[in-house]
C-alpha positions, 0 to 999 in steps of 0.5 A: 353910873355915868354922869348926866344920864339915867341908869336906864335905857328906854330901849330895853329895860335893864330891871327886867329878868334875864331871860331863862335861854340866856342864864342856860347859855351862861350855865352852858359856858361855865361849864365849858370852863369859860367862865368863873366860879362865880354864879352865873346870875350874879355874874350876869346881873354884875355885866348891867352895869355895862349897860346901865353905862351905854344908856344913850349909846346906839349904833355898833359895839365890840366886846373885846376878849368876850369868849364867856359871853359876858358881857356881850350876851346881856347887852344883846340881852337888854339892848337889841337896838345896838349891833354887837361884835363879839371878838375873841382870839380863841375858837373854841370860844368863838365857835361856842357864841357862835353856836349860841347866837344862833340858837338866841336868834340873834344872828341879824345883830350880834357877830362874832369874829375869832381875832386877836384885837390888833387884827380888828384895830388894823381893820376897823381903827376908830369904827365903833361907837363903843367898847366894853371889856371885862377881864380882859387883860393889864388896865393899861393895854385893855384901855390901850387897845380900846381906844384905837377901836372906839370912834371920837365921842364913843365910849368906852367901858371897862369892869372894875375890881371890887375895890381900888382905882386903877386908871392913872390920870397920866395914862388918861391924859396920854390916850386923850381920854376923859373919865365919864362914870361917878365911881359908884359901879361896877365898871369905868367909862371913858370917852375920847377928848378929841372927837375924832376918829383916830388910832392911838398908838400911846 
Protein backbone atom coordinates (compact mmCIF):
# COMPACT_ATOMS: atom_id res chain seq x y z
CA UNK A 1 0.00 0.00 0.00
CA UNK A 2 1.42 3.36 -0.53
CA UNK A 3 1.89 5.19 2.44
CA UNK A 4 -0.47 7.99 3.50
CA UNK A 5 -3.33 6.87 1.63
CA UNK A 6 -6.45 3.99 1.72
CA UNK A 7 -6.29 1.08 0.03
CA UNK A 8 -9.29 2.15 -1.87
CA UNK A 9 -10.07 4.87 -4.43
CA UNK A 10 -13.70 6.38 -3.93
CA UNK A 11 -13.88 6.44 -7.60
CA UNK A 12 -14.45 2.96 -8.53
CA UNK A 13 -14.47 0.27 -5.92
CA UNK A 14 -11.37 -2.14 -6.12
CA UNK A 15 -13.75 -4.70 -3.74
CA UNK A 16 -16.04 -4.98 -6.26
CA UNK A 17 -15.87 -8.20 -8.95
CA UNK A 18 -14.37 -7.95 -12.27
CA UNK A 19 -16.75 -7.86 -14.59
CA UNK A 20 -17.35 -11.02 -16.62
CA UNK A 21 -16.66 -9.16 -20.12
CA UNK A 22 -13.08 -8.26 -18.71
CA UNK A 23 -11.89 -12.00 -17.41
CA UNK A 24 -13.60 -13.19 -21.04
CA UNK A 25 -10.81 -10.56 -22.82
CA UNK A 26 -8.35 -12.04 -20.42
CA UNK A 27 -9.58 -15.58 -21.10
CA UNK A 28 -9.25 -14.61 -24.77
CA UNK A 29 -5.49 -13.04 -24.50
CA UNK A 30 -4.04 -16.13 -22.82
CA UNK A 31 -5.18 -18.10 -25.11
CA UNK A 32 -3.67 -16.02 -27.70
CA UNK A 33 -0.29 -16.71 -25.70
CA UNK A 34 -0.36 -13.28 -24.51
CA UNK A 35 -0.39 -13.86 -21.18
CA UNK A 36 0.80 -16.81 -18.46
CA UNK A 37 -0.30 -19.68 -17.30
CA UNK A 38 -1.38 -18.40 -14.35
CA UNK A 39 -5.37 -17.95 -14.04
CA UNK A 40 -6.67 -15.23 -15.17
CA UNK A 41 -8.76 -14.31 -12.08
CA UNK A 42 -5.80 -14.29 -9.89
CA UNK A 43 -3.96 -12.82 -12.35
CA UNK A 44 -6.46 -10.03 -12.60
CA UNK A 45 -6.92 -9.76 -8.97
CA UNK A 46 -3.06 -9.66 -8.64
CA UNK A 47 -2.78 -6.11 -11.14
CA UNK A 48 -5.50 -4.41 -7.91
CA UNK A 49 -2.55 -4.04 -6.45
CA UNK A 50 -1.71 -1.19 -9.12
CA UNK A 51 -4.74 0.17 -8.30
CA UNK A 52 -4.84 0.06 -4.97
CA UNK A 53 -1.24 1.88 -5.58
CA UNK A 54 -2.81 5.00 -7.80
CA UNK A 55 -5.44 5.65 -4.93
CA UNK A 56 -5.61 9.51 -5.13
CA UNK A 57 -4.19 9.65 -8.74
CA UNK A 58 -6.08 11.21 -11.56
CA UNK A 59 -5.36 12.65 -14.86
CA UNK A 60 -3.28 10.33 -17.64
CA UNK A 61 -1.65 6.92 -17.16
CA UNK A 62 0.69 4.68 -19.40
CA UNK A 63 0.75 1.10 -19.44
CA UNK A 64 4.11 0.42 -20.78
CA UNK A 65 4.67 -3.06 -22.36
CA UNK A 66 0.79 -3.75 -21.79
CA UNK A 67 0.19 -6.32 -24.56
CA UNK A 68 -1.69 -8.95 -22.46
CA UNK A 69 -4.06 -6.25 -21.15
CA UNK A 70 -2.53 -6.50 -17.42
CA UNK A 71 -2.61 -4.30 -15.90
CA UNK A 72 -4.11 -1.68 -18.29
CA UNK A 73 -7.82 -3.41 -18.58
CA UNK A 74 -8.30 -3.63 -14.58
CA UNK A 75 -7.71 -0.01 -14.09
CA UNK A 76 -9.62 0.90 -16.95
CA UNK A 77 -11.78 -1.71 -15.19
CA UNK A 78 -11.69 0.16 -11.46
CA UNK A 79 -10.90 3.59 -12.46
CA UNK A 80 -12.84 4.83 -15.40
CA UNK A 81 -11.95 8.66 -13.96
CA UNK A 82 -8.47 7.93 -15.20
CA UNK A 83 -7.18 8.30 -19.32
CA UNK A 84 -5.20 5.07 -19.99
CA UNK A 85 -2.54 4.60 -22.78
CA UNK A 86 -1.82 1.50 -23.68
CA UNK A 87 1.67 0.75 -25.36
CA UNK A 88 3.28 -2.07 -26.76
CA UNK A 89 5.77 -2.43 -29.48
CA UNK A 90 4.22 -5.74 -30.84
CA UNK A 91 1.00 -5.20 -33.20
CA UNK A 92 -0.30 -8.27 -32.70
CA UNK A 93 -0.76 -7.13 -29.06
CA UNK A 94 -1.94 -3.87 -29.97
CA UNK A 95 -4.44 -4.72 -32.49
CA UNK A 96 -5.86 -7.44 -29.70
CA UNK A 97 -6.44 -4.51 -27.10
CA UNK A 98 -7.48 -2.53 -29.84
CA UNK A 99 -10.01 -4.72 -30.98
CA UNK A 100 -10.98 -5.21 -27.04
CA UNK A 101 -11.18 -1.51 -26.15
CA UNK A 102 -13.77 -1.53 -28.59
CA UNK A 103 -15.67 -4.04 -27.74
CA UNK A 104 -15.29 -2.89 -23.61
CA UNK A 105 -16.86 0.65 -25.01
CA UNK A 106 -13.89 2.01 -23.60
CA UNK A 107 -12.86 3.89 -26.68
CA UNK A 108 -13.33 7.73 -25.38
CA UNK A 109 -10.41 6.82 -22.23
CA UNK A 110 -8.55 4.05 -23.04
CA UNK A 111 -5.84 4.38 -26.08
CA UNK A 112 -3.65 2.17 -27.57
CA UNK A 113 -0.56 2.90 -29.41
CA UNK A 114 2.11 0.20 -31.19
CA UNK A 115 5.51 1.90 -30.12
CA UNK A 116 8.51 1.18 -28.62
CA UNK A 117 8.66 3.38 -25.22
CA UNK A 118 11.76 5.64 -26.28
CA UNK A 119 9.31 6.61 -29.21
CA UNK A 120 6.75 7.82 -26.57
CA UNK A 121 9.51 9.33 -24.36
CA UNK A 122 10.77 11.50 -27.45
CA UNK A 123 7.05 12.33 -28.03
CA UNK A 124 5.34 12.69 -24.49
CA UNK A 125 8.82 13.09 -21.85
CA UNK A 126 7.34 13.92 -18.31
CA UNK A 127 3.50 13.91 -20.04
CA UNK A 128 1.86 11.35 -17.63
CA UNK A 129 0.92 11.94 -14.29
CA UNK A 130 1.52 8.24 -13.77
CA UNK A 131 3.33 5.02 -15.02
CA UNK A 132 2.43 1.33 -14.32
CA UNK A 133 4.68 -1.49 -15.61
CA UNK A 134 4.38 -5.50 -15.11
CA UNK A 135 6.89 -7.75 -16.64
CA UNK A 136 8.05 -5.38 -18.41
CA UNK A 137 11.83 -5.84 -18.80
CA UNK A 138 15.33 -5.83 -16.22
CA UNK A 139 14.31 -3.27 -13.08
CA UNK A 140 16.91 -1.03 -13.82
CA UNK A 141 15.48 -0.13 -17.52
CA UNK A 142 11.81 -0.55 -16.86
CA UNK A 143 12.07 2.40 -13.73
CA UNK A 144 14.58 3.85 -16.27
CA UNK A 145 12.25 4.44 -18.75
CA UNK A 146 9.38 5.14 -16.47
CA UNK A 147 10.77 8.00 -15.01
CA UNK A 148 11.51 9.96 -18.45
CA UNK A 149 7.44 9.19 -19.06
CA UNK A 150 6.08 10.26 -15.53
CA UNK A 151 5.43 14.08 -14.69
CA UNK A 152 7.03 15.71 -11.51
CA UNK A 153 5.12 14.56 -8.43
CA UNK A 154 3.42 11.52 -10.71
CA UNK A 155 3.88 8.17 -9.95
CA UNK A 156 5.20 5.54 -10.88
CA UNK A 157 4.27 1.59 -10.34
CA UNK A 158 6.01 -1.23 -11.07
CA UNK A 159 5.17 -5.25 -10.09
CA UNK A 160 7.26 -6.92 -7.77
CA UNK A 161 8.64 -10.64 -7.62
CA UNK A 162 6.85 -12.50 -4.90
CA UNK A 163 10.06 -12.31 -2.69
CA UNK A 164 13.19 -10.05 -2.61
CA UNK A 165 13.75 -6.44 -3.23
CA UNK A 166 15.01 -5.20 -6.37
CA UNK A 167 15.57 -1.52 -6.37
CA UNK A 168 19.12 -0.35 -5.42
CA UNK A 169 18.76 2.90 -3.36
CA UNK A 170 21.80 4.13 -5.66
CA UNK A 171 19.86 3.53 -8.72
CA UNK A 172 16.79 5.55 -6.71
CA UNK A 173 19.09 8.21 -5.91
CA UNK A 174 20.36 8.67 -9.56
CA UNK A 175 16.69 8.94 -11.01
CA UNK A 176 15.61 11.41 -8.54
CA UNK A 177 13.19 9.17 -7.22
CA UNK A 178 11.76 8.32 -3.64
CA UNK A 179 10.14 5.32 -2.72
CA UNK A 180 6.67 5.66 -1.65
CA UNK A 181 4.76 1.94 -0.73
CA UNK A 182 5.34 0.21 2.94
CA UNK A 183 6.37 -3.11 1.01
CA UNK A 184 3.53 -4.97 1.87
CA UNK A 185 2.10 -5.36 -2.04
CA UNK A 186 2.20 -6.66 -4.85
CA UNK A 187 4.01 -3.71 -6.57
CA UNK A 188 6.41 -0.68 -5.93
CA UNK A 189 5.75 2.96 -6.23
CA UNK A 190 7.84 5.49 -6.66
CA UNK A 191 7.77 9.49 -7.27
CA UNK A 192 10.10 11.97 -8.51
CA UNK A 193 11.92 13.91 -5.90
CA UNK A 194 12.32 17.13 -7.90
CA UNK A 195 8.64 17.98 -9.04
CA UNK A 196 9.56 18.80 -12.41
CA UNK A 197 9.01 17.60 -15.62
CA UNK A 198 12.07 16.25 -16.86
CA UNK A 199 13.86 13.56 -18.95
CA UNK A 200 16.04 11.47 -17.07
CA UNK A 201 18.80 10.30 -19.11
CA UNK A 202 20.27 8.28 -15.94
Amino acid sequence: MVRGHDSEDSVGSAAAPIAEAVLDVLTESQILGFLGERSVAEAAEHSRGFVRALSGSSGRVIDIGAGGGLPGLVIAHDRPDLELVLVDRRSKRTDFLRRVVRRLGWNDRVAVQEADVEQVILREAGGFDSVVARGFGPPSETIRLASRLVRGGGRIVISEPPTGDRWEPELLEALGLIRLDDHTDSVSVFQPTDGSNVSRET
